[in-house]
C-alpha positions in Angstrom: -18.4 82.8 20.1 -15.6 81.2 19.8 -11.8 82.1 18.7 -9.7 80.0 16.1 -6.5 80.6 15.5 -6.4 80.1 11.3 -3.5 79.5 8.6 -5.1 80.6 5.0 -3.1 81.1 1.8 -4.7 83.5 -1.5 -4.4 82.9 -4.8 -1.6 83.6 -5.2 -0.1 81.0 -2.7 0.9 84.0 0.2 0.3 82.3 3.6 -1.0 84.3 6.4 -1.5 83.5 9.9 -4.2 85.3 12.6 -7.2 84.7 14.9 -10.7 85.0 13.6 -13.9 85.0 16.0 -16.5 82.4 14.2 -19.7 80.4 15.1 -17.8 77.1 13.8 -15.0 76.0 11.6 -17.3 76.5 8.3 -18.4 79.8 9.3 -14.6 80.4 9.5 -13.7 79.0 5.9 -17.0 80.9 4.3 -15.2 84.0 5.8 -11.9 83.6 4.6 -13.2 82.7 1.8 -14.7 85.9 1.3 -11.9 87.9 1.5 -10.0 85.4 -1.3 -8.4 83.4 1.3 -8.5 79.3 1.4 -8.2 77.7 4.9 -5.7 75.4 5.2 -5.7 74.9 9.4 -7.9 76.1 12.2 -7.5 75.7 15.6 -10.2 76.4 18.8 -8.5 78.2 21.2 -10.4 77.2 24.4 -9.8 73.8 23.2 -6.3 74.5 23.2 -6.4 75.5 26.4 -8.1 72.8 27.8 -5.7 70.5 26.3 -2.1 72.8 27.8 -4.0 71.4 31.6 -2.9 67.3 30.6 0.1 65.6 30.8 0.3 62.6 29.4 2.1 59.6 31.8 5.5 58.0 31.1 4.4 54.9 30.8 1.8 56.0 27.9 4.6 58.4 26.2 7.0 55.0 25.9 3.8 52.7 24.3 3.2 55.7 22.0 6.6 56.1 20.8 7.5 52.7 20.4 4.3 51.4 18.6 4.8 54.8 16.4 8.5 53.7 16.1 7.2 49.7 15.1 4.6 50.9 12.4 7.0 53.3 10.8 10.2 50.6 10.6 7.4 48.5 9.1 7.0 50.9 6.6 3.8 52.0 7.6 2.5 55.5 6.7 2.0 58.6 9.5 -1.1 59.2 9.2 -1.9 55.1 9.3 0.0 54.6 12.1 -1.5 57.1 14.0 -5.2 55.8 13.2 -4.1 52.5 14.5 -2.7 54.2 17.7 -5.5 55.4 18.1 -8.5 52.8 17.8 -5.7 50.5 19.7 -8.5 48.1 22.4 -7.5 50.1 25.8 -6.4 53.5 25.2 -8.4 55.7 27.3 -10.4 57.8 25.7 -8.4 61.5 26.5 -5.4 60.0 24.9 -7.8 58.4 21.8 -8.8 62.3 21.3 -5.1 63.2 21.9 -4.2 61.0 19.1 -7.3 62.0 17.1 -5.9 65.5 17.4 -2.2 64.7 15.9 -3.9 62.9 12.9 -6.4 65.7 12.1 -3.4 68.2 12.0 -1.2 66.2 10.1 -3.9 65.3 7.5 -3.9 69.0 6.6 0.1 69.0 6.3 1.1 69.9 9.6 4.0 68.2 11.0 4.5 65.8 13.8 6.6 67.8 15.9 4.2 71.1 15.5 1.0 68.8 16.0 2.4 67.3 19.2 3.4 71.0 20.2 0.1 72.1 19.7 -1.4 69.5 22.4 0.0 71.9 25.2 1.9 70.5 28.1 0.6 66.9 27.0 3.6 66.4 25.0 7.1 66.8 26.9 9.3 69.3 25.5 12.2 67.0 24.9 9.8 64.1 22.8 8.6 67.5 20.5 12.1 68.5 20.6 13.0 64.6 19.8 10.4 64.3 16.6 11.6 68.1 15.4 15.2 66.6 15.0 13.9 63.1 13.1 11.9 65.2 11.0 14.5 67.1 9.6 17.1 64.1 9.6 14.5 61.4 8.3 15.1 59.4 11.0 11.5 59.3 12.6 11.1 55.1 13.5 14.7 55.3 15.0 13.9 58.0 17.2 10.4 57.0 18.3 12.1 53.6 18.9 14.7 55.5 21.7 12.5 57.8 23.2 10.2 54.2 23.9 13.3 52.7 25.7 13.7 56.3 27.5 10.6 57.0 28.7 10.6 53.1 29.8 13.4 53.6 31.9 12.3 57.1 33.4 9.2 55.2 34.5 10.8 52.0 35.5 13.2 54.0 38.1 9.8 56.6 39.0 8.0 53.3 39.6 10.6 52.2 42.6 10.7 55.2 44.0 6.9 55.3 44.5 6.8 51.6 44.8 10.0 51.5 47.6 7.9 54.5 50.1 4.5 52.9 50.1 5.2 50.9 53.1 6.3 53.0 54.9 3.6 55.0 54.1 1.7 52.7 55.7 3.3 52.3 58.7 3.6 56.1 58.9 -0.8 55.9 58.2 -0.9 52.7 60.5 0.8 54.9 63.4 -1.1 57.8 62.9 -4.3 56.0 63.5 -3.2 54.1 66.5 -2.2 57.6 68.6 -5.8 58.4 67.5 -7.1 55.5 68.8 -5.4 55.9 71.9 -5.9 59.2 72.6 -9.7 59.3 71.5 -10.8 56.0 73.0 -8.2 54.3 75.2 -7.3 56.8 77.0 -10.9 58.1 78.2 -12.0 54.3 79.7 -9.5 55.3 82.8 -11.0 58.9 82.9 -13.1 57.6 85.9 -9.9 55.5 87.3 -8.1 58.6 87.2 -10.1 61.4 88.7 -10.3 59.5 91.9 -6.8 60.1 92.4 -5.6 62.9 94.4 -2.1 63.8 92.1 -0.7 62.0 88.8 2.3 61.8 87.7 3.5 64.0 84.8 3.4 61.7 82.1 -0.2 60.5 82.8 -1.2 64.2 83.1 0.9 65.3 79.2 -2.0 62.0 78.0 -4.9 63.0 79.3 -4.5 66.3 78.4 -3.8 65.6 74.5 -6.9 63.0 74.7 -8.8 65.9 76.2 -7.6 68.2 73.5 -8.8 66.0 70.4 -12.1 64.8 72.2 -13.3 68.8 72.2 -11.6 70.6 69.1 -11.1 67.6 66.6 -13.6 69.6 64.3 -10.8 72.7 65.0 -7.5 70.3 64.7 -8.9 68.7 61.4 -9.2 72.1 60.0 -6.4 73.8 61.0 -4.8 70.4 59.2 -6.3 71.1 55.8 -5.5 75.0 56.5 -2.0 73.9 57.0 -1.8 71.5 54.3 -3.7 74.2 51.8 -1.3 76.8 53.2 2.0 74.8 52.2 0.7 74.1 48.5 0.4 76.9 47.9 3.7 78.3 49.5 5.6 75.6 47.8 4.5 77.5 44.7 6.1 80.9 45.2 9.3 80.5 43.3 11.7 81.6 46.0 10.5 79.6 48.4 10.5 76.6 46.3 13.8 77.1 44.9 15.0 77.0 48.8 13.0 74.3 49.3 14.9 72.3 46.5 18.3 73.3 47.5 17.5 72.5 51.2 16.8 69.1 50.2 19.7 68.0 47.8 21.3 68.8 51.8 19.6 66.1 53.8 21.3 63.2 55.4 20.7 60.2 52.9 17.7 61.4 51.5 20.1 64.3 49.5 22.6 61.6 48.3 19.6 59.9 47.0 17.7 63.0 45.4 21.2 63.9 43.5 21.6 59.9 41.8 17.7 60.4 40.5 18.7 63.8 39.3 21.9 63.6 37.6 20.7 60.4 36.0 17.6 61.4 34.8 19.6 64.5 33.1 22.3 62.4 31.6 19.7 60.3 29.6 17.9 63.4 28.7 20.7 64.9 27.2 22.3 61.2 25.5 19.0 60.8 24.2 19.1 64.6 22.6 23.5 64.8 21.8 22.7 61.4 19.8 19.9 63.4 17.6 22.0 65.9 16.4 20.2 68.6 18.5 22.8 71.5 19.3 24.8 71.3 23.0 23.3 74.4 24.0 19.6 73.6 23.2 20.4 70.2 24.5 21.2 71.5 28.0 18.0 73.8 27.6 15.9 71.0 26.9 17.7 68.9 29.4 18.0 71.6 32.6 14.3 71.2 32.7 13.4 67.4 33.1 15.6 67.4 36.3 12.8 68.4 38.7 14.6 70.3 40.7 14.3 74.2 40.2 17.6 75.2 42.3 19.7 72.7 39.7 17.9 74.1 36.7 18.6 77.9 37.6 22.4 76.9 37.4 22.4 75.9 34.1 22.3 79.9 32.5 25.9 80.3 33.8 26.8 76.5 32.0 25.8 78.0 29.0 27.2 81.1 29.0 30.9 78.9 29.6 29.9 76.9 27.2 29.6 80.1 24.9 32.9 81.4 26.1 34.7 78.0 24.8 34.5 76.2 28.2 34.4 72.2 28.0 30.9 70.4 28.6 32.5 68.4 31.5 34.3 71.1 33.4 31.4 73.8 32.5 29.0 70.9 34.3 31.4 70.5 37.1 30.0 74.0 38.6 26.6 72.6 39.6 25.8 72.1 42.8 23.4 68.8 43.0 24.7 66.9 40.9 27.2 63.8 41.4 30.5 64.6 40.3 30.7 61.3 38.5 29.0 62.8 35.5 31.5 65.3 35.1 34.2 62.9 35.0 32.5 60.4 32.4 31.6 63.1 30.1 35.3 64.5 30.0 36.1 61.0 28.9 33.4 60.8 26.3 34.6 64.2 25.0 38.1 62.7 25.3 37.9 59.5 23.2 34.6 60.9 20.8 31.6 58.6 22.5 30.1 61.2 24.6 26.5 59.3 24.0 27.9 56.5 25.2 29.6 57.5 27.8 26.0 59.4 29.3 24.3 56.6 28.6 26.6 54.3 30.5 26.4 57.1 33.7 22.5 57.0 33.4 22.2 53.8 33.8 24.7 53.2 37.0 23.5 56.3 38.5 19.9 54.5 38.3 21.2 51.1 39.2 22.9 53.4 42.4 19.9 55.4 42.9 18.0 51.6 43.2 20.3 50.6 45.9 19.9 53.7 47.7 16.5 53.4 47.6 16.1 49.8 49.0 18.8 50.8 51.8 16.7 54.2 52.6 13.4 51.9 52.7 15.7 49.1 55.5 16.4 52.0 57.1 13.0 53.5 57.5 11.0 50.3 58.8 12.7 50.0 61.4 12.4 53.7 62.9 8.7 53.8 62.0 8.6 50.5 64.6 10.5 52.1 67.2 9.2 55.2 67.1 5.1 53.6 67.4 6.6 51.4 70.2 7.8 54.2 71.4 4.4 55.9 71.6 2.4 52.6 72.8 5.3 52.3 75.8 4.5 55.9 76.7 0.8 55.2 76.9 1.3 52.1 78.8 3.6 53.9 81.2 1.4 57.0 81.4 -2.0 54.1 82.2 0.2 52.4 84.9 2.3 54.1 87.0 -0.5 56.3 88.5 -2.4 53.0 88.9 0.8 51.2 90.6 1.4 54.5 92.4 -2.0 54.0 94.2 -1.3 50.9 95.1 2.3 51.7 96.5 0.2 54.3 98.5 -2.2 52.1 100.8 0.7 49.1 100.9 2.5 51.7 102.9 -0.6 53.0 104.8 -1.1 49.2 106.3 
């Protein structure tokens, strides 16, 4: 049977809050009302559940909040502009229930902020964090409108990175299956070539030993791949090891320098997009420490609020962390200087992005290149490895007429 989590007020208007076990949502009202109580919300709390497993994508979060932000400028009502969210031609059907969800609470009084909070992890913490604010400042179409243009750019920049490593992706896919090729079906047509010879040289002996090795285990070396891939997952989830795993790789060459750009700008547009609401510095940084991505910068930010507590400055208490560039320390000193601190993040997140962009097309030049070399690399080994026992031989009986 399932469990609802229930708000019922008596008679005389008292509100109380528990969790009532009932076949269904009427079996839950006839209770309460037994006891003098009227429902006012009910909640399933396996459903609940279910719905704290979804995230919903950028892309939809910034066509949510800026058609929500378009209705409501057009003085459209809530609960109207959430039904015609919803039936929109397109929307898949989890986020239609999604939406379905956020206009059944509200109907019975709930707020936007608390209805979106009640969808789990489908809702960021900063866009509930976002509404809360416009709620209480009456300012609900503005904000929608500027979380639309944020999550636009957070997917924008998240769509070049993915979009700048899928080819060489592919080349890295493209030379994995060639050295399978090789070693699984070149290699063996000169198995009878080879075994007439009386010694070969090393290089032709390291080949036909690794084409040996995957024509009788492949079943063992495709396992102990997925072990070892398994194995990683879930070692990359133990928190220690993943908070080394995030500090070891704001320390690569290039790769680091890139990592802290997409970082520091995706935290300065957090926290412009939170400063310009009116949401407290503290619970700003809160908020804000845990869109970065990156567990070993967000572990960091306790001591940055404890000197912001003890009347340290924004900029200099930001200038402690280690993974972000200093840049962003510098332009918000100046922002705190002259009174345009939103301005000034804003301006930081969008050259860090613009920067991040550039480092991403010069990572990519740099990549295609040593993916080529390294698979002619391989194919010249191979070729070397076929040949010289072959040219060996015939060096052999030239010298014996």
């Amino acid at each position: 049977m399932p469990k609802y989590k229930y708000k019922a007020k008596d008679s005389n208007g008292k509100i109380s809050k528990g969790v009532f076990e009932a076949a269904d949502e009427m079996a839950l009202y006839q209770a309460l009302r037994a006891d003098g109580r009227y429902l006012i919300s009910s909640k399933d709390m396996e459903e609940s559940k279910l719905k704290s497993k979804r995230r919903m994508k950028t892309a939809v979060l910034a066509d949510f909040s800026r058609q929500l932000g378009t209705l409501l400028k057009a003085g459209v009502s809530l609960v109207r502009s959430l039904n015609i969210i919803s039936n929109e031609i397109g929307v898949k059907s989890a986020d239609k229930e999604t939406y379905q969800n956020l206009l059944n609470a509200i109907r019975q009084g709930v707020p936007l902020s608390e209805a979106m909070e009640e969808q789990g992890k489908t809702f960021p913490v900063l866009l509930v964090s976002m509404m809360r604010s416009a709620e209480a400042n009456g300012n609900l179409d503005q904000t929608s409108l500027r979380m639309a243009e944020h999550y636009d750019k957070e997917h924008r920049l998240n769509g070049k990175v993915r979009n700048a490593m899928i080819y060489p992706m592919i080349l890295s896919v493209l030379l994995v299956c060639v050295i399978i090729f090789i070693l699984s079906y070149l290699v063996p047509q000169f198995q009878d070539i080879f075994d007439t010879m009386e010694s070969l040289p090393l290089p032709t002996v390291i080949l036909l030993g690794m084409s040996d090795g995957i024509q009788k285990y492949w079943p063992f070396i495709i396992l102990a791949v997925v072990v070892l891939v398994f194995g990683l997952n879930l070692l990359f989830r133990i928190p220690k090891v993943q908070w080394k795993k995030d500090q070891l790789k704001l320390k690569l060459p290039v790769i680091g320098n890139l990592l802290r750009k997409i970082y520091t700008a995706r935290f300065a547009r957090t926290l412009c997009s939170l400063y310009s609401s009116g949401i407290p510095i503290i619970q700003a940084l809160q908020i804000g420490s845990s869109t970065v991505g990156n567990r070993y910068i967000e572990d960091q930010f306790d001591g940055v609020i404890d000197l912001i507590r003890r009347g340290e400055s924004l900029s200099g208490s930001l200038m402690q962390i280690d993974g972000f560039q200093k840049k962003l320390s510098s332009s918000i000193l100046v922002g705190e200087e002259t009174g345009s601190l939103d301005e000034m993040l804003d301006s930081i997140a969008d050259s860090l992005e613009f920067e991040a962009e550039r480092a991403l097309e010069r990572l990519v030049t740099l990549m295609e290149p040593i993916l080529i070399i390294l698979m002619a690399l391989i194919i010249g080994f191979v070729v070397v490895a076929v040949i010289l026992p072959i040219y060996e031989s015939y060096s052999t009986i030239d010298q014996g007429y």
